[in-house]
DOKE-121136 format. One line per field, with one value per residue: residue number from 1; x, y, z of N, C-alpha, C in turn; chain; residue in three letters. Coordinates in Angstrom, 1 decimal, always signed. Each point is the difference from the previous one (the first is absolute). Example, Ala and Ser with C-alpha at 12.3 -4.5 7.8 and 13.67 -1.06 7.14 Angstrom:
BEGIN
k <- (1 2)
nX <- (+13.2 -0.4)
nY <- (-5.7 +1.1)
nZ <- (+7.8 -0.7)
caX <- (-0.9 +0.9)
caY <- (+1.2 +1.1)
caZ <- (+0.0 +0.0)
cX <- (+0.9 -0.8)
cY <- (+1.2 +1.1)
cZ <- (+0.0 +0.8)
c <- (A A)
r <- (ALA SER)
end
This chain:
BEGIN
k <- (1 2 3 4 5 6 7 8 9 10 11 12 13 14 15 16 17 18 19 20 21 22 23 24 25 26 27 28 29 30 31 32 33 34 35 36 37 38 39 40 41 42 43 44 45 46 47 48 49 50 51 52 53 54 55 56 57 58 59 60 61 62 63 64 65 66 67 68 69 70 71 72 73 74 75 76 77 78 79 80 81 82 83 84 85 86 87 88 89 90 91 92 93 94 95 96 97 98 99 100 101 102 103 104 105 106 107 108 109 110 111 112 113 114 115 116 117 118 119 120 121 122 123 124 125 126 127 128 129 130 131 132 133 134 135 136 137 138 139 140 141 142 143 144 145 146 147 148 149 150 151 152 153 154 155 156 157 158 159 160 161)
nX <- (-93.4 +1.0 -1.1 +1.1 +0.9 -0.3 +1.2 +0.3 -1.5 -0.7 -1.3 +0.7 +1.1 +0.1 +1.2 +0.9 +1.0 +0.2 -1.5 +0.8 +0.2 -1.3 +0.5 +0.1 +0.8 +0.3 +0.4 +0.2 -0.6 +0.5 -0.4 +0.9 -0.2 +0.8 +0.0 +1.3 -1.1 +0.9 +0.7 -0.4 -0.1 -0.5 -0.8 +0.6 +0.5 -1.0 +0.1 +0.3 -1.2 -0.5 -0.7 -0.2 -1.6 +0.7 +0.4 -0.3 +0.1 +2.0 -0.2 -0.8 +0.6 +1.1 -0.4 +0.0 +1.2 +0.9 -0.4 +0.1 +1.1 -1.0 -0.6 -0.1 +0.9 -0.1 -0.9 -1.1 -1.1 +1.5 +0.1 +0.2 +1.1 +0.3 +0.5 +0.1 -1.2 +0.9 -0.5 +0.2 -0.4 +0.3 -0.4 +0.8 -0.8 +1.7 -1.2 +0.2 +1.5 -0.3 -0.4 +0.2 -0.8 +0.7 -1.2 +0.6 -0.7 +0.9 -0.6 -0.2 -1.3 -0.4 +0.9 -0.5 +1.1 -1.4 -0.6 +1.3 -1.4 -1.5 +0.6 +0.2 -0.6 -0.7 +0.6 +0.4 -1.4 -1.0 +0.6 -0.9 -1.4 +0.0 +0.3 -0.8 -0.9 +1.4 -0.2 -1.5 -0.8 +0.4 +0.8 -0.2 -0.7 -0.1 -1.0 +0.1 +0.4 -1.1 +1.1 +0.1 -0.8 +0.2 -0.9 -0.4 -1.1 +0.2 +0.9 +0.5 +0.1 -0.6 +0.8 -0.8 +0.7)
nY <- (+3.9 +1.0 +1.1 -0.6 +1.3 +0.9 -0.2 -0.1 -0.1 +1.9 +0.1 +0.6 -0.9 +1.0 +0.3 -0.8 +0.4 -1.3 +0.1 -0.2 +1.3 -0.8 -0.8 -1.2 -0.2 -0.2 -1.5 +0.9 -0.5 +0.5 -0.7 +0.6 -0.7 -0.1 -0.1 -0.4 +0.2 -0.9 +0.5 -1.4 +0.7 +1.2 -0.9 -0.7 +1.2 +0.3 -1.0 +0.5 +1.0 -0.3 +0.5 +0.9 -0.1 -0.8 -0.7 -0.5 -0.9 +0.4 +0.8 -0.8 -1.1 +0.6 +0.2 -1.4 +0.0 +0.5 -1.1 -0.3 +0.4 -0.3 -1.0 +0.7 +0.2 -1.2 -0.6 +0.8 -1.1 -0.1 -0.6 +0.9 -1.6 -0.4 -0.5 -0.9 -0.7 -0.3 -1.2 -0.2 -1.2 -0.4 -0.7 -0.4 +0.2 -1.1 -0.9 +0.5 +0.3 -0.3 +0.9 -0.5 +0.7 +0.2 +1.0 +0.1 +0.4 -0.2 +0.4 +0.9 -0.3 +1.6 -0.2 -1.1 -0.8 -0.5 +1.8 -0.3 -1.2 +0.4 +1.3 -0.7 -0.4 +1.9 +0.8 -1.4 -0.7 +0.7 -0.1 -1.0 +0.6 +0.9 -1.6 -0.6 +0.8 +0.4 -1.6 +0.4 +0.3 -0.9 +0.1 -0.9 +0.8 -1.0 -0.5 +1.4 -1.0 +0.6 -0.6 +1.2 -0.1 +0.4 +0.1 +0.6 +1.3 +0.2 +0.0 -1.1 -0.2 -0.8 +0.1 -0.8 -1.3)
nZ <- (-5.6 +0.4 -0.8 -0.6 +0.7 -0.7 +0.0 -1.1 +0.0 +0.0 +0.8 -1.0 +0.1 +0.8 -1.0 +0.7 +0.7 +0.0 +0.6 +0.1 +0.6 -0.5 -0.6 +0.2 +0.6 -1.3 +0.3 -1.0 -1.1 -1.3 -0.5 -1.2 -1.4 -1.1 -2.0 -0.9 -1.2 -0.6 -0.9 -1.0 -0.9 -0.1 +0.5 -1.0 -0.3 +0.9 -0.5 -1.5 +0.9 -1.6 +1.0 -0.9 +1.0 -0.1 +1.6 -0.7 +0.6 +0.2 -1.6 -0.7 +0.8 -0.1 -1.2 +0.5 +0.8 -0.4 -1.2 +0.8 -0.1 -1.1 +0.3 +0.9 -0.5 -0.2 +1.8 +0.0 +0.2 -0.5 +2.0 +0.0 +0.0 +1.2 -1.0 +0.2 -0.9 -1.0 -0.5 -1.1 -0.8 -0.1 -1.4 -0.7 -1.1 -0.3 -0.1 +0.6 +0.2 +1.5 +0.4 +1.0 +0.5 +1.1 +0.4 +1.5 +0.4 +0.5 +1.2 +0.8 -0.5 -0.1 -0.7 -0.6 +0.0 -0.5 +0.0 +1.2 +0.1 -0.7 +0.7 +0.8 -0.4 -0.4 +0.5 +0.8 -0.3 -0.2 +1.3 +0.9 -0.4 +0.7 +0.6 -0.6 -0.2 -0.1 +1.2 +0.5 -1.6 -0.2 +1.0 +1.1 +1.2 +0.8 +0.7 -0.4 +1.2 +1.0 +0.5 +0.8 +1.0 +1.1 +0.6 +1.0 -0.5 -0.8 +1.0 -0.5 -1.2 -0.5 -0.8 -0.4 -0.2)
caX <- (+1.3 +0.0 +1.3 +1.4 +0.2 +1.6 -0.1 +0.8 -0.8 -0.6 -1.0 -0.6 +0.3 +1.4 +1.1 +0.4 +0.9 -1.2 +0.9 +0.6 +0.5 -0.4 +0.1 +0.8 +1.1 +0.0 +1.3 -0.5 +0.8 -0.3 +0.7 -0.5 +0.6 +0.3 +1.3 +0.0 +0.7 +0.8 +0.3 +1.1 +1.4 +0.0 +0.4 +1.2 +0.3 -0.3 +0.4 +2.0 +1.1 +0.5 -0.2 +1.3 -0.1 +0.7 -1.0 -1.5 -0.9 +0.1 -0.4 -1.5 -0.3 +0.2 -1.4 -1.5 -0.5 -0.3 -1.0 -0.5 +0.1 -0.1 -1.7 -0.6 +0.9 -0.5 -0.8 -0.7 -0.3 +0.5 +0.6 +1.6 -0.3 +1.1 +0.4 +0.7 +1.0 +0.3 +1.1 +0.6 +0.3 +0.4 -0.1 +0.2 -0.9 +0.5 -0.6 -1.2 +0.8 -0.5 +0.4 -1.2 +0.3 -0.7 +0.7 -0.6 +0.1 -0.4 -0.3 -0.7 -1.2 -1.3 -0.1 +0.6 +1.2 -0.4 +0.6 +0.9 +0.8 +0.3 +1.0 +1.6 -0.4 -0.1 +1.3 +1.3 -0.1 +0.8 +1.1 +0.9 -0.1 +1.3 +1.5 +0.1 -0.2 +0.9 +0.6 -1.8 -0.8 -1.6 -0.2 -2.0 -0.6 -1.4 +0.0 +0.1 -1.3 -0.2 -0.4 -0.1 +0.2 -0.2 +0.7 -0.9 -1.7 -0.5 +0.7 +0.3 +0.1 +0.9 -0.8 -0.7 +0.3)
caY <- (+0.2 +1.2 +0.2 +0.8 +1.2 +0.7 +0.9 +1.0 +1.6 +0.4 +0.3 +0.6 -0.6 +0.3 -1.3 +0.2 -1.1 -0.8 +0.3 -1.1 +0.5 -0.4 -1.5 -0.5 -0.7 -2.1 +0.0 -0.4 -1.3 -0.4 -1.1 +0.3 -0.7 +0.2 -0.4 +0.6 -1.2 +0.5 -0.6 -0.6 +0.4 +1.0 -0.7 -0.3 +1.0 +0.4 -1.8 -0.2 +1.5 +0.3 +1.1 +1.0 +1.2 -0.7 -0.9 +0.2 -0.4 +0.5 +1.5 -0.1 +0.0 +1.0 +0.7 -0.3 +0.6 +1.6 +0.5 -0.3 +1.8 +1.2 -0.2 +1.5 +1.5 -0.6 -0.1 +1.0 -0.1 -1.2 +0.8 -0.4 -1.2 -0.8 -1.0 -0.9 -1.2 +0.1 -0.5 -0.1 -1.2 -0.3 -1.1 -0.2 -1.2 +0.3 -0.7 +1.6 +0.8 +0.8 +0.5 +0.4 +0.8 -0.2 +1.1 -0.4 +0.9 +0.4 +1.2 +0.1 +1.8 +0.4 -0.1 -0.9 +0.2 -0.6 +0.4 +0.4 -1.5 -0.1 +0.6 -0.5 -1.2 +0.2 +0.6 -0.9 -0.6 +1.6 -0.1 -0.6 +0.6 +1.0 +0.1 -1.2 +0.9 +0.0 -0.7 -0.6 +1.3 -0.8 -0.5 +0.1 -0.3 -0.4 -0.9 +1.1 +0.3 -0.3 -1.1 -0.8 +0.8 -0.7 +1.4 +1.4 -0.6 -1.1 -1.6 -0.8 -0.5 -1.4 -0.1 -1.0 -0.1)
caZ <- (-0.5 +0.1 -1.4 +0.2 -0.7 -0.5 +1.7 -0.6 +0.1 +0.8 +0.1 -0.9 -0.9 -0.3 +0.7 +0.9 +0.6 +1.4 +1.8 +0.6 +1.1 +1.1 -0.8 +1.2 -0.5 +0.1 -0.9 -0.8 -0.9 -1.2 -1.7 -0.8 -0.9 -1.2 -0.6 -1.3 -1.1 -0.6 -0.9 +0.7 -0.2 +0.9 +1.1 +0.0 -0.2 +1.1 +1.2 +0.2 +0.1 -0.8 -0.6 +0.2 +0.9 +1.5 +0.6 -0.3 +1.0 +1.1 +0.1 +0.2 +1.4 +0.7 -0.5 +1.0 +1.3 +0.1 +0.0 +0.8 +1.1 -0.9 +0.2 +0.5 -0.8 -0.9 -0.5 +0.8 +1.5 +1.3 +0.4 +0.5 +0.7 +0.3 +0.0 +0.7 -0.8 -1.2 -0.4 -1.3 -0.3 -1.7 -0.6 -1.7 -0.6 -1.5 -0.5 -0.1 -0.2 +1.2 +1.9 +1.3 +1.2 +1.6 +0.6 +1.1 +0.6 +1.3 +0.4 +1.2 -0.2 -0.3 -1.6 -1.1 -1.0 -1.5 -0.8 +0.3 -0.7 -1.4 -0.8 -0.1 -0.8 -1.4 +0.1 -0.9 -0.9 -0.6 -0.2 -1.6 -1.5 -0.6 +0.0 -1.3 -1.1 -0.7 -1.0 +0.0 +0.6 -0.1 +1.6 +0.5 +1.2 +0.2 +1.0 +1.2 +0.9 +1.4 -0.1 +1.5 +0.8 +1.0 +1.0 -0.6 +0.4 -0.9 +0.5 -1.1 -1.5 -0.5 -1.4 -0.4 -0.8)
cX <- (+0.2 +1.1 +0.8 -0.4 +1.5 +0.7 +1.0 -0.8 -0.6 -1.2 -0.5 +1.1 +1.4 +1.1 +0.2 +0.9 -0.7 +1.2 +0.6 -0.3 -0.3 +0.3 +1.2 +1.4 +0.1 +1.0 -0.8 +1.3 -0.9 +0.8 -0.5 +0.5 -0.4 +0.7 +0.1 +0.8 +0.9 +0.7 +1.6 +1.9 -0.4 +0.1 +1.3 +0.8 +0.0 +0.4 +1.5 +0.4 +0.3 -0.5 +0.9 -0.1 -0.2 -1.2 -1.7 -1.0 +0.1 -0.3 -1.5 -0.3 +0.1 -0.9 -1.3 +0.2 -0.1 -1.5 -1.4 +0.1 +0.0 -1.6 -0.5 +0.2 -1.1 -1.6 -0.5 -0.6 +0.7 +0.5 +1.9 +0.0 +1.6 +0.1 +0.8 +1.2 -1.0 +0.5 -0.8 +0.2 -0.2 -0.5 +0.5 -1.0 +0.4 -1.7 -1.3 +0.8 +0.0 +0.9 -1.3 +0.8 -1.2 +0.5 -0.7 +0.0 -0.7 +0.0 -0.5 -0.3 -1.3 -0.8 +0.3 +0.7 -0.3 +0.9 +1.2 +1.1 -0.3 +0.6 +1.4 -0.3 +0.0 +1.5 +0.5 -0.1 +0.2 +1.8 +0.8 -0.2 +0.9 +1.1 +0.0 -0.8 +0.7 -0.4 -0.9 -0.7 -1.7 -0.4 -1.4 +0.5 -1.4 -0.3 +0.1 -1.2 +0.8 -0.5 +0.2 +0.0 -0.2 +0.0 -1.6 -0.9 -0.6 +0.5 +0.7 -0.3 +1.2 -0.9 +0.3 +0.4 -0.9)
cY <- (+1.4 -0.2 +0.8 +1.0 +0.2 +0.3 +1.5 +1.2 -0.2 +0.0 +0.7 -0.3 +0.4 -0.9 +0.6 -1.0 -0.3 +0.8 -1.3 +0.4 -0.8 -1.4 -0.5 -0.4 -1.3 -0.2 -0.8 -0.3 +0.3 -0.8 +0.2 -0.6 +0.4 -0.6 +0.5 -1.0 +1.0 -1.4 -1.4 +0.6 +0.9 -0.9 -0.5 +1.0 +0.4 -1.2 +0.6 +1.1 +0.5 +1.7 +1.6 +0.8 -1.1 -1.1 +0.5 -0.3 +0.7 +1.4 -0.3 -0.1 +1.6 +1.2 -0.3 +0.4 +1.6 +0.3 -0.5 +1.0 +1.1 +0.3 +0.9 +0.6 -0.4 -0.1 +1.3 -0.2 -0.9 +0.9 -0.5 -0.5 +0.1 -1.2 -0.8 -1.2 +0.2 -1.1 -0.8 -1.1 -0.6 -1.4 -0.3 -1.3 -0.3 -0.4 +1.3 +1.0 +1.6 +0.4 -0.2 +1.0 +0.0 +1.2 -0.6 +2.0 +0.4 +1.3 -0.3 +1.3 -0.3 -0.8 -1.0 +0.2 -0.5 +0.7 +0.0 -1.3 +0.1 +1.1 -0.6 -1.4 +0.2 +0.8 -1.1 +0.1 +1.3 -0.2 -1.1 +0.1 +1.1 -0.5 -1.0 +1.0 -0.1 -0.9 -0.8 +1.1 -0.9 -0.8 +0.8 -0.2 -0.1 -0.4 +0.8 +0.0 -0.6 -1.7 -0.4 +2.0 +0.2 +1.4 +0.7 -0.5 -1.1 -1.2 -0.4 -0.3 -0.6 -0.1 -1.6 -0.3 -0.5)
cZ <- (-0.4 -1.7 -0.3 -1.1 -0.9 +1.3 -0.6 -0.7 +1.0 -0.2 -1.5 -1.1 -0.3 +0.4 +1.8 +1.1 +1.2 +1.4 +0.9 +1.1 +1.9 -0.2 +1.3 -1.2 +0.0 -1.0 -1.8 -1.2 -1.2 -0.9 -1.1 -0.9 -1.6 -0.3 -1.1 -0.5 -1.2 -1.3 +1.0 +0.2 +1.5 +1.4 +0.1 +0.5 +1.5 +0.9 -0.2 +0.1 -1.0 -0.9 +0.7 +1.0 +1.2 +0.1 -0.1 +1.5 +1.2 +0.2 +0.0 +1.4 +0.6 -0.6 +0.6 +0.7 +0.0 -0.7 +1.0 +1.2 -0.6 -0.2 -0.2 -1.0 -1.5 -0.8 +0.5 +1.4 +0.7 +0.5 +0.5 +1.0 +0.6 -0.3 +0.9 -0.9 -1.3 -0.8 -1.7 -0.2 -1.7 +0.1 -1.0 -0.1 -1.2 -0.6 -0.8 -0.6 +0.3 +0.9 +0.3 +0.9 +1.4 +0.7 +1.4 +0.8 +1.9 +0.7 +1.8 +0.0 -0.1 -1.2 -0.8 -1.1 -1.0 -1.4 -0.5 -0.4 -1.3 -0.6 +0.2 -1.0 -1.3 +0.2 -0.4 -1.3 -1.0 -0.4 -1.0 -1.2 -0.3 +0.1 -1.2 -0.8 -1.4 -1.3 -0.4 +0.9 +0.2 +1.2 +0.0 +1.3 +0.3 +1.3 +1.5 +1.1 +1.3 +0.5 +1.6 +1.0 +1.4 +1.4 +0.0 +0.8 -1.3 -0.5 -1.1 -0.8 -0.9 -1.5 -0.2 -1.7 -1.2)
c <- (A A A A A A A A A A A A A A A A A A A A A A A A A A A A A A A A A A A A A A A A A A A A A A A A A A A A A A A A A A A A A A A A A A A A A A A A A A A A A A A A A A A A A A A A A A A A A A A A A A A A A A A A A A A A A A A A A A A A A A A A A A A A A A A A A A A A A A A A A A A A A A A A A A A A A A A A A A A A A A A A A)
r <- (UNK UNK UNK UNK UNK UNK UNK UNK UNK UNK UNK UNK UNK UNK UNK UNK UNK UNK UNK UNK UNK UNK UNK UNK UNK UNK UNK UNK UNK UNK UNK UNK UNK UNK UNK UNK UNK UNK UNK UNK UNK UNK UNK UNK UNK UNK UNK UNK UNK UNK UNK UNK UNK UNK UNK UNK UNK UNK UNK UNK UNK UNK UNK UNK UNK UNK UNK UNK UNK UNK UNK UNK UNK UNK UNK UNK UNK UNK UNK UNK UNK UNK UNK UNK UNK UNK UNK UNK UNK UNK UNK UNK UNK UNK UNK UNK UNK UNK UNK UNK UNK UNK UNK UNK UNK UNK UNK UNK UNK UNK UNK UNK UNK UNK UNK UNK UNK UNK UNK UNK UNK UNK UNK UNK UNK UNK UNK UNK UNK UNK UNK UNK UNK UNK UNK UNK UNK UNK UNK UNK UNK UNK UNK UNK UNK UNK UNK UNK UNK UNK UNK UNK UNK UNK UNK UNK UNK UNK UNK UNK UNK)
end
């Protein structure tokens, strides 16, 4: 069994961006999931639109995705991806007093879009903390991971519940 490396240093340890350059193109797919719990009122609050800096879910959606085309700029060794699809999905759990959030991210490249799903996943969720802040500074996000990926040389992954 051949053992995996960092693939982000070099021979002497320095950081460095992997060379795709010779990598085939395949159509690859990441899912990435979080949530953030928050006080009952504050959910309320975000179910009735009731807060002063507009639709809470529909600016968090639209913060995943840009953050999701923001990757690069973000982290240091990703590289800039074409994206293709982007898309944002919500949960309310009144019983938890939750969001769940689902970033799905697609591409056809060199490269897997993993990073690119769990920054649109922490961007919403982010987002909805600055937009309920105000009125509960004690929200928690949690639960930030890769829960499916699919495309590449190292095939597929499905996290196991």
């Amino acid at each position: 069994m051949m053992e995996k490396t960092l693939t982000h240093m070099d021979e002497s340890g320095n950081a460095r961006m992997v060379d795709v350059t010779e990598k085939v193109l395949t159509i690859r797919e990441a899912v990435a999931v979080g949530s953030i719990t928050m006080a009952p009122a504050t959910l309320s609050l975000v179910k009735a639109g009731g807060l002063p800096k507009g639709d809470v879910l529909a600016t968090a959606r639209i913060a995943g995705i840009m953050g999701a085309k923001q990757t690069a700029a973000l982290i240091p060794m990703c590289h800039p991806i074409m994206i293709t699809s982007v898309s944002i999905e919500f949960l309310i759990d009144d019983a938890r007093n939750s969001i769940g959030a689902e970033a799905s991210v697609k591409t056809v490249g060199q490269t897997g879009v993993e990073m690119e799903a769990l920054t649109a996943v922490s961007t919403a969720l982010l987002t909805i903390y600055d937009m309920c802040k105000a009125v509960d500074k004690g929200m928690e996000l949690s639960g930030i991971m890769l829960i499916k990926k699919t495309g590449g040389k190292s095939g597929s992954f499905v996290r196991r519940p």
